[in-house]
N, C-alpha and C positions, 0 to 999 in steps of 0.2 A: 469500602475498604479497598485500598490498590494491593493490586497483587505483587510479590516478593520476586517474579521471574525478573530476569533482566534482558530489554527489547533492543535490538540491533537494527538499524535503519540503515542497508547497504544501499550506493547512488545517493545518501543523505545530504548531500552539499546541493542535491538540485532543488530546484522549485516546492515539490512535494513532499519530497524528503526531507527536509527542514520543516516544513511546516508542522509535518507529523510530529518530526521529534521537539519541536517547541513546544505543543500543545501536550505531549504524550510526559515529557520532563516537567513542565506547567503541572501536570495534574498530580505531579508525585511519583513519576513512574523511574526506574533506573534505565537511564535510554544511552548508545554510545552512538557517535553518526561513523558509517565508514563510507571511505572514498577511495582513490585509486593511490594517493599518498598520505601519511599520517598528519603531516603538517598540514594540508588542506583539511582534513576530518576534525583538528585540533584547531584550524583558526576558524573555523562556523561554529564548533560548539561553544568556542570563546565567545562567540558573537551573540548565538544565540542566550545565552547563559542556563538558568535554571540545572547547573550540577551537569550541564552534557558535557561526556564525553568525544571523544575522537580517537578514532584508530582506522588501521587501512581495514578495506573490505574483510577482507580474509581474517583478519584479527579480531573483528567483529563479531562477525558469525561465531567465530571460535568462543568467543566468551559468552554469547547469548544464551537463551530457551528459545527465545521465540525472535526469527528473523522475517524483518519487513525487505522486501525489493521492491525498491521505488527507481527503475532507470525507465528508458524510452523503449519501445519495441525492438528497435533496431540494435539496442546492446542487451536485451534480454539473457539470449543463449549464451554470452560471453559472462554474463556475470552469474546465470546458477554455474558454471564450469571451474568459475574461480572460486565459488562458496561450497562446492558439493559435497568434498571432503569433509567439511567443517560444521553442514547441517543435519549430519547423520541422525535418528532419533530426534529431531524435532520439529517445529512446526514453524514453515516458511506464510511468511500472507504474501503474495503474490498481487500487485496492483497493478502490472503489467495492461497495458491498452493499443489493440495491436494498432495505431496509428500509422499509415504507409504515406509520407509525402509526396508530393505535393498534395495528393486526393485526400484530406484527412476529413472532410464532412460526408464522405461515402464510406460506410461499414465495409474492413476487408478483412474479415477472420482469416489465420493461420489453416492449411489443411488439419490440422489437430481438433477442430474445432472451436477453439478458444486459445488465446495464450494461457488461461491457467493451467489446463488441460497439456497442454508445450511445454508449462514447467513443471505438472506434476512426471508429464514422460520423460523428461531430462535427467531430474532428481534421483527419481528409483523409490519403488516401493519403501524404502526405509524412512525414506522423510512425506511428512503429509502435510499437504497443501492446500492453502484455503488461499481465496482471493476476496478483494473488499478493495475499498476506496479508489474505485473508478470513476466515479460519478462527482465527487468533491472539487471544488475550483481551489486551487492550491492556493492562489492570492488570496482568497477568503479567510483559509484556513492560517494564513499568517499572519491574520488579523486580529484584537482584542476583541471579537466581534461574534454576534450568535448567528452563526453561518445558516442554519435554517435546511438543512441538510438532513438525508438518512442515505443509510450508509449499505449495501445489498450486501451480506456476506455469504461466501458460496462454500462447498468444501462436503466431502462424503463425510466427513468424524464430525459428530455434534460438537463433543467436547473442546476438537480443535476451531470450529467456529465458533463456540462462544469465547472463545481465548479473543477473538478478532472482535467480536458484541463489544467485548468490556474493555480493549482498546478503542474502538469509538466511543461508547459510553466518558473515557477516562478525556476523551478530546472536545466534550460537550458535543458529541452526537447523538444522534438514535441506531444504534447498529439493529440491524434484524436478519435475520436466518431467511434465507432465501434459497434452502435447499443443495441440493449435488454440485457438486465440483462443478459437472456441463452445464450446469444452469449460467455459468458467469459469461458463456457467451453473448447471453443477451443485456446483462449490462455493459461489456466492454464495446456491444454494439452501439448501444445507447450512446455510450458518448459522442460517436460519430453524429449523432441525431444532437443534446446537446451544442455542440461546437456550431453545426448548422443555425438554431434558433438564436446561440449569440449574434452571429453575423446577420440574419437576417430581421431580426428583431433588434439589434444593438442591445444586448441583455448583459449586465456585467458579470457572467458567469453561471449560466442556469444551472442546474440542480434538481433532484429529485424527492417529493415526499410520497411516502405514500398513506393514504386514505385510510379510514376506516377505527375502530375501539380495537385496540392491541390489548389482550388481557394475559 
């Protein structure tokens, strides 16, 4: 059964953000993309189709529960600043990857420790922060296709990580709880590792499972 919240993909016109919100609208879910102008939010969701919306960021957030941030590190802090007012009492997924160019196969965490950790200090106690989908190759994920994927979700509220479980679940993933908020540092690390094994193995977009009887 899909949940009745309605999901806001702010940065949604990029790579990952679309993807989300294709597969997230795909599974039945009320998804709107936002972007930095309405008309751009409103011709991908056109594109995309399955019932997406488009609105700017800011009007996004505003009409959500639950807000996904899908930008690149380097426009991170500009975009919780434009959402903050907007995400009071609710739950941000954070998939922020602190990615620093040209060096992007060398891990370079934020002094915060993590960028999720960056966004939960920006935010403010009032909003809670989970992070997930670091690890996914976004071309995968905009494909009709069983991406073969599991998804790390991090975040101190249980409750507010299984909000993020049962969005991966809703995208044909395996979401699983992967502990504390600090924990996301070492998935955001991973990716760094990831992006290496593409390049150096020619792999078209590795990815993580993890092992073992889930009960």
């Amino acid at each position: 059964m899909t949940s009745p919240e309605k999901v806001a993909i702010v940065g949604g016109t990029g790579h990952l953000g679309a993807a989300i919100a294709w597969r997230l609208a795909r599974g039945g879910r009320d998804v709107t993309i936002g972007s930095r102008t309405a008309e751009a939010a409103q011709a991908k969701a056109a594109e995309l189709g399955h019932g997406l919306k488009g609105m700017t960021n800011a009007d996004a957030a505003a009409a959500a529960d639950v807000v996904l941030v899908t930008v690149p590190f380097a426009a991170q802090s500009s975009m919780l600043e434009e959402i903050k007012a907007h995400v009071r009492g609710k739950i941000v997924i954070d998939t922020t990857v602190p990615l620093v160019p040209p060096k992007v196969m060398r891990a370079q965490l934020p002094p915060e420790g993590s960028a999720a950790v960056r966004a939960a200090t920006l935010l403010g106690d009032d909003v809670t922060v989970v992070s997930a989908f670091h690890n996914v190759a976004a071309h995968k994920l905009a494909q009709d296709i069983d991406v073969g994927c599991d998804v790390l979700v991090f975040g101190d509220d249980k409750a507010a990580r299984e909000k993020a479980v049962e969005l991966a679940e809703t995208m044909g993933l395996r979401g699983i709880h992967a502990g504390a908020l600090a924990n996301s540092a070492a998935a955001e690390a991973l990716t760094s590792v990831l992006i290496f094994l593409n390049k150096t193995y020619n792999i078209d977009g590795a990815g993580i499972t993890i092992t073992g009887h889930f009960k």
